[in-house]
C-alpha positions in Angstrom: 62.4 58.0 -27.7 60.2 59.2 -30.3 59.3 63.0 -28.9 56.6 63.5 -31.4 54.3 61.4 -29.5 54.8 63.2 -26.2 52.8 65.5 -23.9 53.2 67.7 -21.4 51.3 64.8 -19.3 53.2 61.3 -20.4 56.8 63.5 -20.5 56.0 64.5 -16.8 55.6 60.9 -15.9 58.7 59.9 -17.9 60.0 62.5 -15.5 59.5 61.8 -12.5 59.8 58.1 -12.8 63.5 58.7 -13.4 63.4 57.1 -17.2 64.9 60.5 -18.8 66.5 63.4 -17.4 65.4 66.9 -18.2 68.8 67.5 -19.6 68.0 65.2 -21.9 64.6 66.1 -22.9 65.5 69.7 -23.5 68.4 68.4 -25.7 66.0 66.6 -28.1 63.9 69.3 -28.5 66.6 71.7 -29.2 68.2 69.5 -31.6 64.9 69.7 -33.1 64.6 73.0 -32.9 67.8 73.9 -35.0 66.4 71.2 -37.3 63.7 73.4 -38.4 65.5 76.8 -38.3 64.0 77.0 -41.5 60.8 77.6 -40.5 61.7 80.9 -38.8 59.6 80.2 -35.9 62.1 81.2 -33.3 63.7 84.6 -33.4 66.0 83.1 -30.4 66.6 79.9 -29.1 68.2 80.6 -25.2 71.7 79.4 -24.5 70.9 78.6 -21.1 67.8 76.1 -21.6 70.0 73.6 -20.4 71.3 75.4 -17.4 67.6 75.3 -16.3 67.1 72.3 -17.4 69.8 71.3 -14.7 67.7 73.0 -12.2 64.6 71.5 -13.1 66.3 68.1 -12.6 66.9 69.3 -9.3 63.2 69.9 -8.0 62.6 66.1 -9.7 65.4 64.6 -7.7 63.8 66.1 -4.8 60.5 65.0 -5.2 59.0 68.2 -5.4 58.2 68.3 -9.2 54.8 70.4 -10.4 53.3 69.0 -13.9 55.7 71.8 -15.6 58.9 71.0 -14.0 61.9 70.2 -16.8 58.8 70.8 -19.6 60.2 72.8 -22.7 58.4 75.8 -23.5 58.6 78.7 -25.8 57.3 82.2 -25.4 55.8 84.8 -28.1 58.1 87.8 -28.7 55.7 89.7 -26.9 56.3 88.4 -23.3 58.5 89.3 -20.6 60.9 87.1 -19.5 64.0 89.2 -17.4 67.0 89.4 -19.2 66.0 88.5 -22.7 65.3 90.5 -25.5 61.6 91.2 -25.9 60.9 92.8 -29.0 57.5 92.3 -30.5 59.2 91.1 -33.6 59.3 95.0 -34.5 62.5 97.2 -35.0 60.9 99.7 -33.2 62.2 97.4 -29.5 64.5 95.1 -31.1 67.0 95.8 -28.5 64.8 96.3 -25.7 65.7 93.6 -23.1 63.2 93.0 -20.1 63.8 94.1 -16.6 61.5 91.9 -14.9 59.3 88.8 -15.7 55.9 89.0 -16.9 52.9 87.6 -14.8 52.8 84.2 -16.2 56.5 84.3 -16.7 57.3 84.0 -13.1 54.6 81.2 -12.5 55.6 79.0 -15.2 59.4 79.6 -13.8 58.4 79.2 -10.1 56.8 75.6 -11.4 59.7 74.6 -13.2 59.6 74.8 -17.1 62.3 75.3 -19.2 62.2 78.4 -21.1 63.4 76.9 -25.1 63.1 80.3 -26.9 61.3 83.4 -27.6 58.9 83.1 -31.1 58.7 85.2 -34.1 55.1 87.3 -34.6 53.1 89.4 -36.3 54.9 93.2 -35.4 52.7 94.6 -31.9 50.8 91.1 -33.0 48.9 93.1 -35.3 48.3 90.5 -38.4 46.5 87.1 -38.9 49.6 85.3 -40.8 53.0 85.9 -39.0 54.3 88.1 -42.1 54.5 91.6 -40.8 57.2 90.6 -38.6 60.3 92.8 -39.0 62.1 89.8 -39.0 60.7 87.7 -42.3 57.5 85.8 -42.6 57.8 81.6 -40.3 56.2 79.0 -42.1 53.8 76.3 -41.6 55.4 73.2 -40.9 53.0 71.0 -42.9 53.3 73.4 -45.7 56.1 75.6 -46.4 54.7 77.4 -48.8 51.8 78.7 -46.2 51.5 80.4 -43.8 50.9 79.7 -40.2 48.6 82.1 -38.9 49.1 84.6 -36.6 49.8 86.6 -34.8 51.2 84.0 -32.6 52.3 81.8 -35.9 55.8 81.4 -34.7 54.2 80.0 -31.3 52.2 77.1 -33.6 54.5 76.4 -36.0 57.3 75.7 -33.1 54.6 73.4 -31.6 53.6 71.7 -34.5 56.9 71.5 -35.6 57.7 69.4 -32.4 60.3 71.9 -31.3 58.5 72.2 -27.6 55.7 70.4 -25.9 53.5 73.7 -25.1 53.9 77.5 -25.7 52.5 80.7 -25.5 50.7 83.1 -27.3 48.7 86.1 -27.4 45.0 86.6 -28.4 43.3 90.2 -29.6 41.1 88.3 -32.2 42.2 85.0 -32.4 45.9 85.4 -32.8 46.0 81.9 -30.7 42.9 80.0 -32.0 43.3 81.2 -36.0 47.2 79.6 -35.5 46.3 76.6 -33.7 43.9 75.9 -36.6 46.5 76.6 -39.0 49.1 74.6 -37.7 46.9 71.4 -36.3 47.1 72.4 -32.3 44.7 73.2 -29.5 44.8 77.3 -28.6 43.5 78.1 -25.9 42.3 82.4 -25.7 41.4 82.4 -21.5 38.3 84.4 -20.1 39.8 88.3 -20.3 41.3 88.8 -16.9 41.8 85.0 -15.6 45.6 85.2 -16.9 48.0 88.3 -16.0 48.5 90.9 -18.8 51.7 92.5 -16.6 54.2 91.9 -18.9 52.5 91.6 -22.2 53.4 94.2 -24.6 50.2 95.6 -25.0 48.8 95.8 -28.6 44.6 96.5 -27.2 44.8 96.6 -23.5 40.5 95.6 -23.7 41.0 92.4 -26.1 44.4 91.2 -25.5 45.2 87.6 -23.5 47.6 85.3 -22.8 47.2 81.6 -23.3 48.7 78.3 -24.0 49.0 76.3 -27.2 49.6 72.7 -26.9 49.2 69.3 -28.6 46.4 67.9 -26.0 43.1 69.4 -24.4 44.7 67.7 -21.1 47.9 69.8 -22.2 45.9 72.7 -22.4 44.7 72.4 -18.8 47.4 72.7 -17.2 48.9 74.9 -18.5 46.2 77.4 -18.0 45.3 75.9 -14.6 49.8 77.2 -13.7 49.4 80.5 -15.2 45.8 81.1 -13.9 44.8 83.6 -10.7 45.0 87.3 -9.6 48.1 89.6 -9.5 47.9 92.9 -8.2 50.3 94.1 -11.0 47.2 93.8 -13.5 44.6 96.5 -12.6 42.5 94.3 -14.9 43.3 90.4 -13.4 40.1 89.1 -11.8 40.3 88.5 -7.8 40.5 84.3 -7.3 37.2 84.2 -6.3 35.6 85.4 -9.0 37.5 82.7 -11.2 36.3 79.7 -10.5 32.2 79.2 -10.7 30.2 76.3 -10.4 31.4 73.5 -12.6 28.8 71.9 -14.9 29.3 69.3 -17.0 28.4 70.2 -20.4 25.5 68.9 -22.1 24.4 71.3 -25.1 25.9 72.6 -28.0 24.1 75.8 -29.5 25.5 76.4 -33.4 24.9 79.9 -34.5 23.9 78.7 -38.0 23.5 81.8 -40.4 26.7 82.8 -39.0 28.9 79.7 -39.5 27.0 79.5 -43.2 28.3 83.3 -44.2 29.6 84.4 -47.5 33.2 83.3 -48.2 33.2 79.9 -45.6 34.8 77.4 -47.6 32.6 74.6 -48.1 35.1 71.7 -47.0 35.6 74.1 -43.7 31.5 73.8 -43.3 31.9 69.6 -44.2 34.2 69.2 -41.6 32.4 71.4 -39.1 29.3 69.3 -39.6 31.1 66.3 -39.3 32.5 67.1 -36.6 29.3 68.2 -34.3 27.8 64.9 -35.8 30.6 63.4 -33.6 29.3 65.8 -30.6 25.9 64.2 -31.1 26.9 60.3 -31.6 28.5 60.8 -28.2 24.7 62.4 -26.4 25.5 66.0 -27.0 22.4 67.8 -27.6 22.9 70.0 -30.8 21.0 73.2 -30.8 20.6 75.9 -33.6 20.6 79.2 -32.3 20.0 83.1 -33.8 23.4 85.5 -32.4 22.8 88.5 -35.5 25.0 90.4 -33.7 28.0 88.3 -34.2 28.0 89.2 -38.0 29.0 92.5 -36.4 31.8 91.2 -34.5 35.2 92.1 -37.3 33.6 95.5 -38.1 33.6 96.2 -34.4 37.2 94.7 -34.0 38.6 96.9 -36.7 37.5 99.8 -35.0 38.2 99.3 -31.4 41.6 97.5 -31.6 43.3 100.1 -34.2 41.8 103.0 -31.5 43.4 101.1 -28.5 46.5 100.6 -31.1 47.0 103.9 -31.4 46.7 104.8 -28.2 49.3 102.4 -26.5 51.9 102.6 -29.1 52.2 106.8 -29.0 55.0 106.3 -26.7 57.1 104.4 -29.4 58.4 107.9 -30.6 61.9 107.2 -30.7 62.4 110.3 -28.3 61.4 108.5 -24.8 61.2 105.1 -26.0 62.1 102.2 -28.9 64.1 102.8 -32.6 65.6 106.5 -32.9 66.3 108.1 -36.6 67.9 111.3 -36.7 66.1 113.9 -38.6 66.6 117.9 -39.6 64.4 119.3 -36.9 62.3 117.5 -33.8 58.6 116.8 -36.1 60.8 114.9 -38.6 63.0 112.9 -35.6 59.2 111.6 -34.8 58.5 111.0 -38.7 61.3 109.0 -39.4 61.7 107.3 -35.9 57.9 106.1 -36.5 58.1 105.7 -40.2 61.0 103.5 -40.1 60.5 101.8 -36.4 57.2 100.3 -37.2 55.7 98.1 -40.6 53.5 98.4 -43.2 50.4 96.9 -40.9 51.4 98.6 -37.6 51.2 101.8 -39.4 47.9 101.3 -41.2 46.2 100.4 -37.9 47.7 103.2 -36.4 46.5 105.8 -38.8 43.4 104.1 -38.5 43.1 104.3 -34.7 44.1 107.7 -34.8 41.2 108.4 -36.9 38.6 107.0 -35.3 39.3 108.4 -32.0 39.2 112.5 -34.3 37.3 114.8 -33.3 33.9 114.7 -35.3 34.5 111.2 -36.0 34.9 109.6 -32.5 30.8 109.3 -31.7 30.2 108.4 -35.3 33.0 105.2 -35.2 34.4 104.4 -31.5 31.1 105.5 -29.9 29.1 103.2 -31.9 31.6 100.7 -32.0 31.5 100.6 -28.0 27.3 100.3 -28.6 27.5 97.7 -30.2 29.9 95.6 -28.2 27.9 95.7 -25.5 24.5 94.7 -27.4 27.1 91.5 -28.7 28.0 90.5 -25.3 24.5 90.6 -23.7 23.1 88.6 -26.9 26.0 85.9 -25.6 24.9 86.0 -22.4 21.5 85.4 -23.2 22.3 82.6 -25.4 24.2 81.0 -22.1 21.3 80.6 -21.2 19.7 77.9 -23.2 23.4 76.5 -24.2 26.5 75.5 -22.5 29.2 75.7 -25.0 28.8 77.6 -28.8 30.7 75.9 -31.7 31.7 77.5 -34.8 34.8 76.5 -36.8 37.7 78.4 -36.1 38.6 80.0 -39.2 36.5 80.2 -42.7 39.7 78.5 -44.7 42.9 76.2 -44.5 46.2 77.8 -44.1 46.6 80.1 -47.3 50.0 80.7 -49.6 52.3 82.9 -48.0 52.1 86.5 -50.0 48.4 85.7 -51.2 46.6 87.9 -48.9 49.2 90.6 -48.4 48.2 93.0 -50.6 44.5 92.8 -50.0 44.2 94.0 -46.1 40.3 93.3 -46.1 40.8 89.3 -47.7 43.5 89.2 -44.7 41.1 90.5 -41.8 37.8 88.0 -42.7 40.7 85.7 -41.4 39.4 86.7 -38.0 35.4 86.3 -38.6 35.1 83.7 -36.2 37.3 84.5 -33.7 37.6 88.2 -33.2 33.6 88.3 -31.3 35.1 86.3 -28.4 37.4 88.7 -27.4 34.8 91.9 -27.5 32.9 89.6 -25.3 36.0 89.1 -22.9 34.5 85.1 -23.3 36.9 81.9 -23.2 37.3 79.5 -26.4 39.4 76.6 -27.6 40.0 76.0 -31.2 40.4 71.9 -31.7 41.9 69.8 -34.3 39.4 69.2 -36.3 40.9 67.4 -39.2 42.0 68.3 -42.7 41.4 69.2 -46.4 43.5 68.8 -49.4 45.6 71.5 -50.9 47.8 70.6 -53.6 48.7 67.1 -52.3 49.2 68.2 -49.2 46.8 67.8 -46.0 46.1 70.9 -44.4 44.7 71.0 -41.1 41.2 72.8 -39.9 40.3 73.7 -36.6 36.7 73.4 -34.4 36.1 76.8 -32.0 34.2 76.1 -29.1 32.8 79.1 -26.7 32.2 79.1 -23.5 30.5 81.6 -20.9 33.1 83.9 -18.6 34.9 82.0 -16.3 33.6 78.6 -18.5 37.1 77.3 -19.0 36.4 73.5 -17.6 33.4 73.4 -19.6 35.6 73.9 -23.0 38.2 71.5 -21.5 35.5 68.9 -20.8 34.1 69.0 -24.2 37.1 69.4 -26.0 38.3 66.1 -24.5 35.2 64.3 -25.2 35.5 66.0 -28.8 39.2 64.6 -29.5 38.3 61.2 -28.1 35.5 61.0 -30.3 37.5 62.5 -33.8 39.3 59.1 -34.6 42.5 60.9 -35.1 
């Protein structure tokens, strides 16, 4: 059986019609898995995936199987699952192992899936490229010598890579679109408090979300539809009822045009976009241009809020109460080199920065403003709800770029994020798509198409993103 062909959908039906075993599934995918330990995707690969595979097999044989049950998955660093090491791909916690499952951890297990492995990240998922890990930079499996986004790179590339049929990732500014783009999958970043945060090493409590990478729309779905819903262990998780609005059918498309045509937008990535809403309107999408100023705003506002948050959530790290401990002369210099060696490069620069913004005599004149104008970007989206259904931009202004280009040049690395990083001061869903490629060097490298929906607008981006991939040809 040729596993690069198969979904989360067509694998459940192989399932349950008895024509493999999840024993046997799991085994291919591990198989390929240590295949492509190269890539560094996987900072573990658990020894007793096949031990719940056998369990799995059981709820089949019953006839009690969900969608998930005996489907391989693999979880960012940054998730909970009890008993495994959860580290954040940071020495600060790289012995910290869970004590209970994390929201989304205990509805994918109670439906069945088979947890493959845990995936390398960005440090605290602060980066857009997977190399601030503290464990070496993953790769992008149609280009080695790239990167694969991030900060959930190691989620993509173990998709893309074929090493699992879905996984999960975490999004402050895109760190699941930007990847999926990257890598050639469909990310998925959920309206903010739809999925559980309990769990999820927090990196912005605000901006931050769990969702599902996968190789299908379809995929997509369900996985968000098994991890969806309340839990009263998340102060911030929407009540049910508040989840699912009235569901309609998509019909127009509004395109932000002087913000998709910004400075630095590599012209193949605006070819391909226009192509690709071309396809929209072939199949009787209307296409409308629409004015969102506010949106230019969007990465200036990120960089401000997130680092504050950042700094805020990460204090505790100290090496006195919690994570990495390095002895020092007196107490002040336990916490210097504790901090100074327990965290990266990135993770301190946004720490510093958070800490600054958040000073007294500088907290009105940054955070304060910063706050202003996230609020003046979300009512300009809801008003342009209004006359749209769905907003498309692409998902990130370039292909994949060489691993080490952008490292020294923090500014070149964050514009990674221009298209992505409004969605999540909004708290609004998106999808990034497949969108097809451009070529680097001889080698195909793929592009992604962002689509944004209202809060709560989830089946509207499922439903065009469906009719998007049936109409792409590829």
């Amino acid at each position: 059986m040729d596993i690069s062909t198969l979904t989360i959908k067509k694998a459940h039906d192989l399932l349950v019609k008895k024509e493999i075993t999840a024993r046997e599934l799991a085994e291919q995918f591990l198989k390929v898995a240590h295949d492509t330990a190269d890539l560094n995707a996987y900072r573990e690969i658990f020894d007793d995936a096949l031990c719940a595979a056998d369990e799995a097999q059981k709820i089949i044989d019953a006839g009690k199987a969900t969608m998930l049950t005996g489907i391989p998955l693999a979880f960012k660093d940054n998730i909970l699952i009890k008993g495994k090491i959860a580290g954040a791909s940071s020495k600060m916690l790289e012995n910290y192992r869970a004590s209970y499952d994390a929201g989304v951890t205990t509805k994918l297990r109670n439906a069945g899936a088979i947890f493959l492995g845990r995936t390398n990240m960005d440090e605290f998922a602060m980066g857009s490229s997977t190399e601030n890990s503290a464990y070496g930079v993953t790769k992008n499996p149609h280009d080695k010598s790239r990167v694969p986004g991030g900060s959930s790179g190691g989620s993509a590339a173990a998709l893309a890579a074929g090493t699992v049929l879905g996984s999960l990732g975490s999004d402050t500014g895109g760190s699941i679109r930007q990847p999926a783009a990257f890598c050639g999958v469909v990310g998925l970043k959920p309206t903010y408090g739809t999925v559980s945060r309990s769990g999820l090493i927090a990196m912005a409590s605000s901006l931050d979300q769990i969702g599902p990478l996968t190789k299908t729309v379809e995929d997509s779905e369900i996985l968000f539809d098994a991890m969806r819903g309340h839990d009263p262990l998340d102060s911030t998780s929407y009540p049910d009822e508040f989840q699912r609005p009235t569901y309609k059918k998509p019909k127009v498309i509004g395109v932000p045009v002087d913000f998709v045509h910004m400075k630095g937008v590599d012209p193949r990535v605006l070819k391909n976009f226009e192509d690709s809403i071309e396809k929209m309107k072939k199949i009787g999408y209307e296409i409308r241009e629409i004015s969102l100023p506010s949106l230019a705003h969007g990465l200036a506002v990120y960089y401000i809020l997130m680092p504050a948050e950042v700094s805020s959530n990460l204090a505790r790290l100290d090496g006195i109460r919690y994570g990495y401990h390095a002895d020092g002369a007196n107490l002040l210099e336990d916490y210097a080199r504790s901090r100074g060696e327990g965290f990266g490069r990135e993770t301190r620069r946004r720490i510093l920065l958070g800490t600054y913004v958040l000073s007294s005599g500088y907290y009105d004149a940054y955070y304060g403003r910063a706050r202003a104008v996230q609020e003046l970007l979300r009512t300009d989206l809801e008003k342009a709800f209004e006359g749209v259904d769905i907003i498309a931009t692409p998902t990130t202004p370039t292909a994949a770029f060489k691993i080490g280009e952008k490292a020294d040049d923090p500014l070149q690395m964050y514009l990674a994020d221009i298209f992505t990083v409004p969605v999540n001061i909004a708290g609004v869903p998106a999808i990034s798509i497949p969108s097809g490629f451009v070529e680097e060097e001889g080698v195909k490298l793929p592009l992604g198409l962002q689509f944004i929906g209202p809060s709560f607008g989830e089946a509207a981006l499922f439903a065009a993103g469906k009719d998007f991939e049936n109409a792409r040809g590829f």
